[in-house]
MIFIRO-628570 format. One record per residue (C-alpha): residue in one letter; residue number from 1; x, y, z. Coordinates in nm, 4 decimals, decimal comma. Layout:
! MIFIRO-628570
   rest    nr         c1         c2         c3
      A   NUM          X          Y          Z
...
//
This chain:
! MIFIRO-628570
   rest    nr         c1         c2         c3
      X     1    -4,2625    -2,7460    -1,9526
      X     2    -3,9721    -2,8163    -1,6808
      X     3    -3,6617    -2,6338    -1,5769
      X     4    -3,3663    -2,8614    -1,5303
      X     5    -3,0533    -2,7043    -1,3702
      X     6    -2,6953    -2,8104    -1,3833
      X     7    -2,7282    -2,8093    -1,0260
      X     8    -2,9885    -2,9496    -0,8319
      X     9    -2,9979    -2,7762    -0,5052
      X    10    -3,0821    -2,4284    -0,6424
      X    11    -2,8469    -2,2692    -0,3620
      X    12    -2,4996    -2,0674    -0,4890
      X    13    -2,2243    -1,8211    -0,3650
      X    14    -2,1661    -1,5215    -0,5489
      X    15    -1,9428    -1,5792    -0,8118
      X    16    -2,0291    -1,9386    -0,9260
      X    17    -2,2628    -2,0150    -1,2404
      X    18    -2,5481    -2,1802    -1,3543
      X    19    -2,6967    -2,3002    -1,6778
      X    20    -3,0867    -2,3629    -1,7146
      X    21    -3,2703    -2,5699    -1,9728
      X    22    -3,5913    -2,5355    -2,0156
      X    23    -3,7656    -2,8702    -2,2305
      X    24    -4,1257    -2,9986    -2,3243
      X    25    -4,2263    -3,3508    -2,2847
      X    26    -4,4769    -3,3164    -2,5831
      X    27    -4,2868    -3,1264    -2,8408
      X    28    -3,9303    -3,0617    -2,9462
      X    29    -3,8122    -2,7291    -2,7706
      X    30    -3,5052    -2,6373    -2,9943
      X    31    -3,7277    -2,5806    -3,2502
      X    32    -3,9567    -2,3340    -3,0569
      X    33    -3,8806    -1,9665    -2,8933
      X    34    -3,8534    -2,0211    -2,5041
      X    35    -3,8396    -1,6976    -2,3276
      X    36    -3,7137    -1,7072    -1,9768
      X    37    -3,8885    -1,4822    -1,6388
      X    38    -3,7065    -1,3937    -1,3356
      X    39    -3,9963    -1,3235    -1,0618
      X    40    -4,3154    -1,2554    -1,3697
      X    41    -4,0457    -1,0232    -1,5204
      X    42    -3,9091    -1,0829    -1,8685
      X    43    -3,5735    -1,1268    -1,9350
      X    44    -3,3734    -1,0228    -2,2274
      X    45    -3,2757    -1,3716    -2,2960
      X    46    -3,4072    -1,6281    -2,5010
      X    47    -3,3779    -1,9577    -2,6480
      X    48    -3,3733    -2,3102    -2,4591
      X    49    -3,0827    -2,2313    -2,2366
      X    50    -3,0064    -1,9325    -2,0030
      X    51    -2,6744    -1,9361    -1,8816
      X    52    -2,5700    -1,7261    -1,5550
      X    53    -2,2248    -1,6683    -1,5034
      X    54    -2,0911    -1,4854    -1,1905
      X    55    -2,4037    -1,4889    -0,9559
      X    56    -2,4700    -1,1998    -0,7209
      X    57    -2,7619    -1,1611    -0,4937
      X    58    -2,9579    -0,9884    -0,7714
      X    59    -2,9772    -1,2931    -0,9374
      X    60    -3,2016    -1,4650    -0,6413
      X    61    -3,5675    -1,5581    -0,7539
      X    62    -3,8036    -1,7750    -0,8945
      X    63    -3,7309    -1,8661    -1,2621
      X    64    -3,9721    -1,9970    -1,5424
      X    65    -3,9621    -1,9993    -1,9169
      X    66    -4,1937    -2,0422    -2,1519
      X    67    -4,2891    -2,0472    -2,5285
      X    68    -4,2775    -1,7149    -2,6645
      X    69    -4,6239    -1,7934    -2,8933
      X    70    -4,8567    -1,9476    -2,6176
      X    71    -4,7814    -1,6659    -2,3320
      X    72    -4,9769    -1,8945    -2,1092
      X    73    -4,7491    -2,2224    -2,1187
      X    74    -4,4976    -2,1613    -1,8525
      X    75    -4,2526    -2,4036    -1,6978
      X    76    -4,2578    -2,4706    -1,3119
      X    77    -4,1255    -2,2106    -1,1205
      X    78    -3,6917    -2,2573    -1,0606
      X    79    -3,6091    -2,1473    -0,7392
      X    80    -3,2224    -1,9571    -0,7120
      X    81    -3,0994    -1,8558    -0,4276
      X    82    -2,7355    -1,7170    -0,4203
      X    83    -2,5396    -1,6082    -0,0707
      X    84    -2,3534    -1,3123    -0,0625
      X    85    -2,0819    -1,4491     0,1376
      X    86    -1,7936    -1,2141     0,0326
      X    87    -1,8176    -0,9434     0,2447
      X    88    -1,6094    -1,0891     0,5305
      X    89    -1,3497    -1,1804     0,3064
      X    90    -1,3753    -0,8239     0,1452
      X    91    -1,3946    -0,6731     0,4714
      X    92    -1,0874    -0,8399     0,6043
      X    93    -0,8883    -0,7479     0,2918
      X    94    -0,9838    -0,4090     0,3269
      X    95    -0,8542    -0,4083     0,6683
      X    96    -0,5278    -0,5855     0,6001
      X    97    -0,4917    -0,3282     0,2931
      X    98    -0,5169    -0,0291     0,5058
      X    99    -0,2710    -0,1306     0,7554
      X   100    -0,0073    -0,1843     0,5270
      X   101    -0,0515     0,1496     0,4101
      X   102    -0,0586     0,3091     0,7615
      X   103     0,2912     0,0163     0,7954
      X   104     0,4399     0,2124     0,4806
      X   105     0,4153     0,5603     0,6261
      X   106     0,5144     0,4897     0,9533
      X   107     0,8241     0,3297     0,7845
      X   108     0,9059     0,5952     0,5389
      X   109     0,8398     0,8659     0,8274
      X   110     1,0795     0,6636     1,0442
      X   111     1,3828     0,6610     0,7546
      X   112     1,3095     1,0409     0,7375
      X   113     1,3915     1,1445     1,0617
      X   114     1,6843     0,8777     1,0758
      X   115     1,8552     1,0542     0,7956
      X   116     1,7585     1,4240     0,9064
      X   117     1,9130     1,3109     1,2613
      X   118     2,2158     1,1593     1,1304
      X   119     2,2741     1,4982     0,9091
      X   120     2,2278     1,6960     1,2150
      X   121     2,4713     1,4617     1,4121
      X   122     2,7326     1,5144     1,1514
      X   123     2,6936     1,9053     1,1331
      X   124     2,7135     1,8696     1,5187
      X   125     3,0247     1,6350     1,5122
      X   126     3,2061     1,9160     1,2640
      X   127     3,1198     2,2087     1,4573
      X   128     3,2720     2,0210     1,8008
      X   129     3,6100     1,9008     1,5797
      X   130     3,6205     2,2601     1,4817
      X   131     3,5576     2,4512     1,8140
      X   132     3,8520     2,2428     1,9535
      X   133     4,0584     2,3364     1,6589
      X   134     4,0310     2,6933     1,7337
      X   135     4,0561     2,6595     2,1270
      X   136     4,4047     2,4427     2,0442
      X   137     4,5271     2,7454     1,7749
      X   138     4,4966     2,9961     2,0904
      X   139     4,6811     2,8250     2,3688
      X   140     4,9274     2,5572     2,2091
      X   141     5,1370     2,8530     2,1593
      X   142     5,1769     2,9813     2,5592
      X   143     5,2085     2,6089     2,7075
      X   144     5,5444     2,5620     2,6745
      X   145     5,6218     2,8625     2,8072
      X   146     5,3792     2,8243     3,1285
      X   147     5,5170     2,5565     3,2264
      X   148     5,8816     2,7528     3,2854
      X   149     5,7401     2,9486     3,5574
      X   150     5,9022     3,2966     3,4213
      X   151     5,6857     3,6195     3,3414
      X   152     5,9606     3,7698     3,1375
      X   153     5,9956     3,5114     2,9667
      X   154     5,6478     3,5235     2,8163
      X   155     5,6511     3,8751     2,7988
      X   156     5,9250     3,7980     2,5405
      X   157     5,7611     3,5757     2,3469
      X   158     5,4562     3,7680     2,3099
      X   159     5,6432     4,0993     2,1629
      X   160     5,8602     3,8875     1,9225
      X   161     5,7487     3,9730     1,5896
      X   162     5,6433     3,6706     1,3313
      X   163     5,7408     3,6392     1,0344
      X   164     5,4904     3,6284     0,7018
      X   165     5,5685     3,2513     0,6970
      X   166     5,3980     3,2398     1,0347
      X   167     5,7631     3,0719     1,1891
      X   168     5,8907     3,1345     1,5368
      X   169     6,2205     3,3143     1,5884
      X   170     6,4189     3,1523     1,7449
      X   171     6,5899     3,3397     2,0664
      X   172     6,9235     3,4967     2,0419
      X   173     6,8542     3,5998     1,6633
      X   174     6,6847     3,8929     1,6933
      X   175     6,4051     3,7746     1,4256
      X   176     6,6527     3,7547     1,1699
//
């Protein structure tokens, strides 16, 4: 009994597959039970092939099969060896993963504060606009009349009553 691989080497990466056939030189094997080993241990497999799809280190080890009614006709011992391999790959994936997630809350933490400053800028902006508003309601009144030079003369303006309309009198009219 021989194993015969669809590779010869024996040597995989994870992920790749592999089918072993297992044949007699005396006897037809399709019409015979084969059972397949892994290390002396059985497998739940059976029949002339044993297909392995998606090898992972687990999979390593010496393979044999045999005919399930003469437990001491085994096959030549297949040797499968299969690298790991992936974990730089899945290491440097990782790493790229987590920094665009550290990337996207930096980002969003950045907009955040952009906003809340620009709110806060426009409250500020309103207050100022409205602080001068007020100062200019107090003394736009008393600039004209500065500038005369005459006491009396603001004295004057000061006691002249306003109407309800909020209108200036003018002088000489007594309010009326």
């Amino acid at each position: 009994m021989k194993i015969r691989s669809s590779r010869d080497d024996g040597e995989f990466k994870r992920g790749e597959e592999v089918t072993l056939n297992c044949f007699a030189a005396t006897c037809s094997i399709h019409q015979l039970e084969v059972s397949w080993f892994r290390d002396g241990s059985a497998l739940s497999e059976s029949g002339p092939t044993l297909h392995l799809s998606y090898l992972t280190a687990k999979d390593s080890g010496n393979y044999t099969c045999g005919l399930k009614k003469k437990k001491r006709t085994l096959s030549e011992p297949y040797s499968l060896h299969v690298e790991e391999g992936g974990g730089l790959p899945l290491i440097a994936g990782l790493v790229v993963g987590v920094l665009l997630v550290l990337f996207a809350v930096v980002l969003v933490v950045y907009i955040i504060k952009r906003k809340r400053a620009a709110g806060r800028d426009q409250t500020a902006v309103g207050q100022d606009e409205e602080q001068q508003n007020s100062e200019n309601i107090y003394s736009n009144d008393f600039l004209p009349l500065l500038s005369s030079r005459d006491p009396a003369a603001l004295w004057r303006k000061s006691a002249t009553p306003r109407s309800s309309s909020n209108t200036r009198s003018r002088p000489g009219t007594g309010g009326c």
